[in-house]
C-alpha positions as protocol buffer text, in pm:
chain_id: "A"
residue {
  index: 1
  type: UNK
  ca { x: -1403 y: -4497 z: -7187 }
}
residue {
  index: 2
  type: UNK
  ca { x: -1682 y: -4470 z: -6948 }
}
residue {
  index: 3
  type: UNK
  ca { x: -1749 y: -4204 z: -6632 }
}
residue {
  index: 4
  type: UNK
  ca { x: -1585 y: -4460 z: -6403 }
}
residue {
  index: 5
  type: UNK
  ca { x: -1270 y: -4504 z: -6609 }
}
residue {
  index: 6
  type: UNK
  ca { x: -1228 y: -4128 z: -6673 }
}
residue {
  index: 7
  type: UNK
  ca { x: -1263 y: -4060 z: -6337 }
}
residue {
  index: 8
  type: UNK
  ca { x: -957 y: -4314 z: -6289 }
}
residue {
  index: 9
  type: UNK
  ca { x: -791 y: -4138 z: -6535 }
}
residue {
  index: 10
  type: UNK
  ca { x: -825 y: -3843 z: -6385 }
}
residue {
  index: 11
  type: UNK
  ca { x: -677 y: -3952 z: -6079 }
}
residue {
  index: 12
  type: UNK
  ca { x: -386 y: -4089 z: -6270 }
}
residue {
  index: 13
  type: UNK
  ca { x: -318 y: -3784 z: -6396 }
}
residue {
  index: 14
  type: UNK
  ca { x: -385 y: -3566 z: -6062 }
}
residue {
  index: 15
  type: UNK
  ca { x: -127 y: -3812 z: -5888 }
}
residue {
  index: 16
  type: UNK
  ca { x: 115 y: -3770 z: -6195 }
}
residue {
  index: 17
  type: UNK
  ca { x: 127 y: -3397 z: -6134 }
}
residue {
  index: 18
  type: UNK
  ca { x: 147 y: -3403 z: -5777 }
}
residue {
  index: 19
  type: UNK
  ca { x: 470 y: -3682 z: -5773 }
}
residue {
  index: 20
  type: UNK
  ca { x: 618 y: -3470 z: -6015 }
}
residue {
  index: 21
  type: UNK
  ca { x: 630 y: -3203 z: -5767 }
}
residue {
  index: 22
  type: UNK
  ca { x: 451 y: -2969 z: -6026 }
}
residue {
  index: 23
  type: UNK
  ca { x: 283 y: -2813 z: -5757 }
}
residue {
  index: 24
  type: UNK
  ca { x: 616 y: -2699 z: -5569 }
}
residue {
  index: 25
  type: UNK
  ca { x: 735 y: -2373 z: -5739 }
}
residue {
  index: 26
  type: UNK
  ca { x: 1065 y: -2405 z: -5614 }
}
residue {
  index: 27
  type: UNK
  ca { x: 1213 y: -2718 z: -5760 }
}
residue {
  index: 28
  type: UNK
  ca { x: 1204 y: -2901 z: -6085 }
}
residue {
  index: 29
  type: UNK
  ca { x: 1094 y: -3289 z: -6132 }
}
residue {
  index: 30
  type: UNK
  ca { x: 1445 y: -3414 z: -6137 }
}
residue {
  index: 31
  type: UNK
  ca { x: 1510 y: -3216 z: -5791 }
}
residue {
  index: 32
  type: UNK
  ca { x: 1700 y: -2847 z: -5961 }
}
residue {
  index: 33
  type: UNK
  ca { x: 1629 y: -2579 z: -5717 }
}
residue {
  index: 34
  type: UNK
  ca { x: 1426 y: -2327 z: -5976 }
}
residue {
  index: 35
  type: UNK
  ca { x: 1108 y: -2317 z: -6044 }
}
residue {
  index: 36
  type: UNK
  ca { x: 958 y: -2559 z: -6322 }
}
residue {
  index: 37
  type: UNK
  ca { x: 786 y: -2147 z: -6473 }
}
residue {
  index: 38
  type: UNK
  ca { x: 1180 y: -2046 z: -6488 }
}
residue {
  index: 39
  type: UNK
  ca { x: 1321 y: -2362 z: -6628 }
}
residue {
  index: 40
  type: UNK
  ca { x: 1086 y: -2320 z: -6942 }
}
residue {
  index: 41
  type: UNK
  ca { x: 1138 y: -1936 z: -6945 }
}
residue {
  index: 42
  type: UNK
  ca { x: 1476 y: -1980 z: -6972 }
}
residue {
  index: 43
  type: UNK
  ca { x: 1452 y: -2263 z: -7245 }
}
residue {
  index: 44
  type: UNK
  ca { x: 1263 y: -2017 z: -7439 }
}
residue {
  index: 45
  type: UNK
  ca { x: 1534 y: -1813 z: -7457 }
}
residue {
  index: 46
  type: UNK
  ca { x: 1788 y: -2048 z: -7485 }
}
residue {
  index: 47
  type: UNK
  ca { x: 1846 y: -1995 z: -7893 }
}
residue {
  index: 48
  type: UNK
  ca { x: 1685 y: -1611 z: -7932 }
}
residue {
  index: 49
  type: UNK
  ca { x: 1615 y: -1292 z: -7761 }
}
residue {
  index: 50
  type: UNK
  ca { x: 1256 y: -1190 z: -7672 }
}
residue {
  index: 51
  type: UNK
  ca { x: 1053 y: -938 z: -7513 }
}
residue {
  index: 52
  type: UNK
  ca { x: 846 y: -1013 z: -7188 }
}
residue {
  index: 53
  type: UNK
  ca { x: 535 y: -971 z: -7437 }
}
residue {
  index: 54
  type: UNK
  ca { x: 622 y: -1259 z: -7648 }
}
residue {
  index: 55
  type: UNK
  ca { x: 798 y: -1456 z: -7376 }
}
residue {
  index: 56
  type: UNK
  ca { x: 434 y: -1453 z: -7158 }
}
residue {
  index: 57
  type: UNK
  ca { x: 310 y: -1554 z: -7493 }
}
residue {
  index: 58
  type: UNK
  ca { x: 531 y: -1872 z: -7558 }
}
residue {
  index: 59
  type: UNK
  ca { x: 480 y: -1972 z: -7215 }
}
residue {
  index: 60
  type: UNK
  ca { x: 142 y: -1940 z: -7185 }
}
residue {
  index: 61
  type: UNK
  ca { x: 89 y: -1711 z: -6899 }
}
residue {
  index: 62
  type: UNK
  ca { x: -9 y: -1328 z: -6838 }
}
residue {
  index: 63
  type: UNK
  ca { x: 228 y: -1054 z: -6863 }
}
residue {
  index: 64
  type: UNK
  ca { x: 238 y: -947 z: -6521 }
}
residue {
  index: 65
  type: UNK
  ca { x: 333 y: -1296 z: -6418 }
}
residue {
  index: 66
  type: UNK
  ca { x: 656 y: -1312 z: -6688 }
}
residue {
  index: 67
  type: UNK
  ca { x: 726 y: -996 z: -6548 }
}
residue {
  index: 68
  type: UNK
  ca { x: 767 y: -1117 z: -6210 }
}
residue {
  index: 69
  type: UNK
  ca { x: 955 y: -1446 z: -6327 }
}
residue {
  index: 70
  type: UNK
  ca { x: 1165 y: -1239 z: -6531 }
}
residue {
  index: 71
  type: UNK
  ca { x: 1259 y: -996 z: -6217 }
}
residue {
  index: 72
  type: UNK
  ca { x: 1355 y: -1330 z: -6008 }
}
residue {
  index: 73
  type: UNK
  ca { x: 1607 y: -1474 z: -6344 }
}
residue {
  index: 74
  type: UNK
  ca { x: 1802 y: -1124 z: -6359 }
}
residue {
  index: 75
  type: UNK
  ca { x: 1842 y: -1120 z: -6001 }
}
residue {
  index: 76
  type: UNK
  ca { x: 1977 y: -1432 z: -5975 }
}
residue {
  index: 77
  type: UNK
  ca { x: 2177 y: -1355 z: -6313 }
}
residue {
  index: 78
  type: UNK
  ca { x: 2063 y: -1584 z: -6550 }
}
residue {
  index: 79
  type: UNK
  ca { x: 1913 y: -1323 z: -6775 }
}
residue {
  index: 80
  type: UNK
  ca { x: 1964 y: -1005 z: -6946 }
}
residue {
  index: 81
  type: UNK
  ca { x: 1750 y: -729 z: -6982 }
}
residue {
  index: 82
  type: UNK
  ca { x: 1798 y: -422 z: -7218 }
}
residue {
  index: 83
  type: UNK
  ca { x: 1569 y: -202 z: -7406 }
}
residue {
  index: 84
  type: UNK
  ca { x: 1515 y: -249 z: -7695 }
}
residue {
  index: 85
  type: UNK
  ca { x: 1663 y: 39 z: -7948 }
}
residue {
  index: 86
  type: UNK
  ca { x: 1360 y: -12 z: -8187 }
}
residue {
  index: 87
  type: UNK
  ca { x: 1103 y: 68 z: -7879 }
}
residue {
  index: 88
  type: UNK
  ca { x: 1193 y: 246 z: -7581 }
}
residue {
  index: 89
  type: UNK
  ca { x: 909 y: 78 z: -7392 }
}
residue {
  index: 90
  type: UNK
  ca { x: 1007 y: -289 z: -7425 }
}
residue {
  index: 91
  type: UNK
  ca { x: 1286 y: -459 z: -7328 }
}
residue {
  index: 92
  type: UNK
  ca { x: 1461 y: -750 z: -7499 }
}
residue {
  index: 93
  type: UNK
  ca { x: 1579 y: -1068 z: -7276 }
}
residue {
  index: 94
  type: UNK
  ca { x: 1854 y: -1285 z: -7367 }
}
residue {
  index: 95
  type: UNK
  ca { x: 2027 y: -1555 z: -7122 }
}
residue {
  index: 96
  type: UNK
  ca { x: 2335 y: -1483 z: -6979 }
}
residue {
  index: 97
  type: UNK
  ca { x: 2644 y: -1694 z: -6969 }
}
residue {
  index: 98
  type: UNK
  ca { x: 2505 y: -1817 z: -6607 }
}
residue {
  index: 99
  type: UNK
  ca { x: 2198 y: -1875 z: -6735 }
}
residue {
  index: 100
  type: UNK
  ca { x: 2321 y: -2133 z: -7032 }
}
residue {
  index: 101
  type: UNK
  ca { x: 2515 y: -2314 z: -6813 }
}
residue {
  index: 102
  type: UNK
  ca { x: 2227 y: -2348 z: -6542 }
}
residue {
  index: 103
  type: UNK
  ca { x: 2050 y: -2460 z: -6864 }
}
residue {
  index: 104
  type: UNK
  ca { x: 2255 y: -2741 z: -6932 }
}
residue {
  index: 105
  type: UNK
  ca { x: 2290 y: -2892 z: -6579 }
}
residue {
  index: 106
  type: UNK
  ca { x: 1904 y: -2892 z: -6566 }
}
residue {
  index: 107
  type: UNK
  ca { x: 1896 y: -3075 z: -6862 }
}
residue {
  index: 108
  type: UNK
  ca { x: 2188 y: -3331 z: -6799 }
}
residue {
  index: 109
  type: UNK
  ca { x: 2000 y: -3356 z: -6401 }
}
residue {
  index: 110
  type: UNK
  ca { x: 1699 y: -3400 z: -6587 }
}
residue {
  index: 111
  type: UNK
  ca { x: 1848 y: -3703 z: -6842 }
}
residue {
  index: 112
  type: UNK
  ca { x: 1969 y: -3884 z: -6518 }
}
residue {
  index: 113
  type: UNK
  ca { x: 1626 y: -3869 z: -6348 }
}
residue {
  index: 114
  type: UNK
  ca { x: 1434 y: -3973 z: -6641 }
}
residue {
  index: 115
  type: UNK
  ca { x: 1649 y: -4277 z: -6734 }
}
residue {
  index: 116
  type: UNK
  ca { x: 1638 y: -4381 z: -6379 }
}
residue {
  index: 117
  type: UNK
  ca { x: 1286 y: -4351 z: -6381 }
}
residue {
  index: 118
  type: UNK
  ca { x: 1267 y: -4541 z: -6711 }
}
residue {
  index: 119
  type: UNK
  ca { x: 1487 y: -4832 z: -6634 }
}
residue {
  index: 120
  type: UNK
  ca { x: 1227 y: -4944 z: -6396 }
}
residue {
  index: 121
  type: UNK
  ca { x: 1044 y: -5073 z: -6713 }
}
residue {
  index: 122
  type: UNK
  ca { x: 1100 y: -5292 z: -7009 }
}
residue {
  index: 123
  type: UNK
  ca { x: 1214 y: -5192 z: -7338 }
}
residue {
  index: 124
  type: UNK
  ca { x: 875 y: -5205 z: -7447 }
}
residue {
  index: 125
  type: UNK
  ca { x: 703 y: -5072 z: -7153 }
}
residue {
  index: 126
  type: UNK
  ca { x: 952 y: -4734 z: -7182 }
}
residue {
  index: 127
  type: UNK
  ca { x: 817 y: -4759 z: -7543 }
}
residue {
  index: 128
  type: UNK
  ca { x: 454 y: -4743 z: -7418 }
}
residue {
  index: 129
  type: UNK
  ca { x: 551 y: -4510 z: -7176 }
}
residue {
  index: 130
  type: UNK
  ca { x: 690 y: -4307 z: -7406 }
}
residue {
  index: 131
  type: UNK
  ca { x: 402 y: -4306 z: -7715 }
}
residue {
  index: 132
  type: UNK
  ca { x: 135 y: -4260 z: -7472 }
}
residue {
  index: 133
  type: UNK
  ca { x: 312 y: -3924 z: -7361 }
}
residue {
  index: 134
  type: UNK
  ca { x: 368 y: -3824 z: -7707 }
}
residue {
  index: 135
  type: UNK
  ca { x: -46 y: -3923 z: -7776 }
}
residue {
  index: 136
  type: UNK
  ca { x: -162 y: -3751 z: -7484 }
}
residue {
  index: 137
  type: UNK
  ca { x: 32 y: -3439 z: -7552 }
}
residue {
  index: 138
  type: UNK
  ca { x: -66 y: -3445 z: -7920 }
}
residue {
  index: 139
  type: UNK
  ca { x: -464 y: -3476 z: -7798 }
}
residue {
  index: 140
  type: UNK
  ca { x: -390 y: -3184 z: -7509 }
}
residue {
  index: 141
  type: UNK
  ca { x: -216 y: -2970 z: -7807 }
}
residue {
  index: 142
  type: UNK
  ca { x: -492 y: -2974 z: -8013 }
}
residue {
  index: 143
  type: UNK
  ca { x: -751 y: -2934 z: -7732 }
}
residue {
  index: 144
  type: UNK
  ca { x: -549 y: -2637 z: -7596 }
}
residue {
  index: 145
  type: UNK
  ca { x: -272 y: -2476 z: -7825 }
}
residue {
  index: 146
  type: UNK
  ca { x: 37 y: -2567 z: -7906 }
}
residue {
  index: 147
  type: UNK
  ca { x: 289 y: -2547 z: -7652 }
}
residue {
  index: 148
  type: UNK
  ca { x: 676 y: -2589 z: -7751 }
}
């Protein structure tokens, strides 16, 4: 591609953020009222327990930030925090019942959104849609770390 068509690109993908709404902290792309930062925290915790060391790890962002998060999801009851008998100075998180069920309506919210979105295109242009995604992520992974 050349400067002007990377440039385009870029725009694409700029405009693709911001109609996503990934700049609003407060709701998800399919319109849930948490935070897109709490949706994947609790996703990570959705099948095991961690501490607030590896969860900033798995998502990516500083301690003191997962800290924060983490603060807001007990609050609003959607995790548990307990220290951890092995070392007194870290806690383990695990989701609560609350938080597993918010869990699922996100996701089943997020299935309707998506195939709305999707049914807008062909067969084949969902297909496109849908390998380019997969590319582009694969590219970002390697340029970046792996993100699950």
């Amino acid at each position: 591609m050349n400067r002007h068509e990377l440039l385009e690109f870029r725009l694409f993908v700029q405009k693709c953020i911001r109609l996503f709404g990934s700049l609003d902290q407060t709701v998800t792309p399919c319109g849930f009222h948490l935070s897109p930062s709490q949706v994947f925290a609790l996703q990570e915790l959705e099948h095991k327990t961690l501490t607030v060391v590896e969860l900033a790890n798995s998502l990516k962002l500083d301690r003191s930030s997962v800290s924060r998060l983490v603060d807001q999801l007990v609050k609003a009851e959607f995790v548990h925090r307990e220290p951890n008998r092995n070392n007194r100075r870290e806690v383990i998180l695990s989701l609560t019942e609350k938080g597993t069920n918010t869990l699922q309506r996100v996701r089943d919210q997020s299935v309707e959104f998506y195939k709305r979105l999707l049914s807008k295109a062909s067969e084949d242009g969902q297909k496109q849609i849908f390998e380019g995604f997969k590319l582009f992520t694969t590219i970002l992974e390697s340029e970046k770390g792996d993100v699950k």
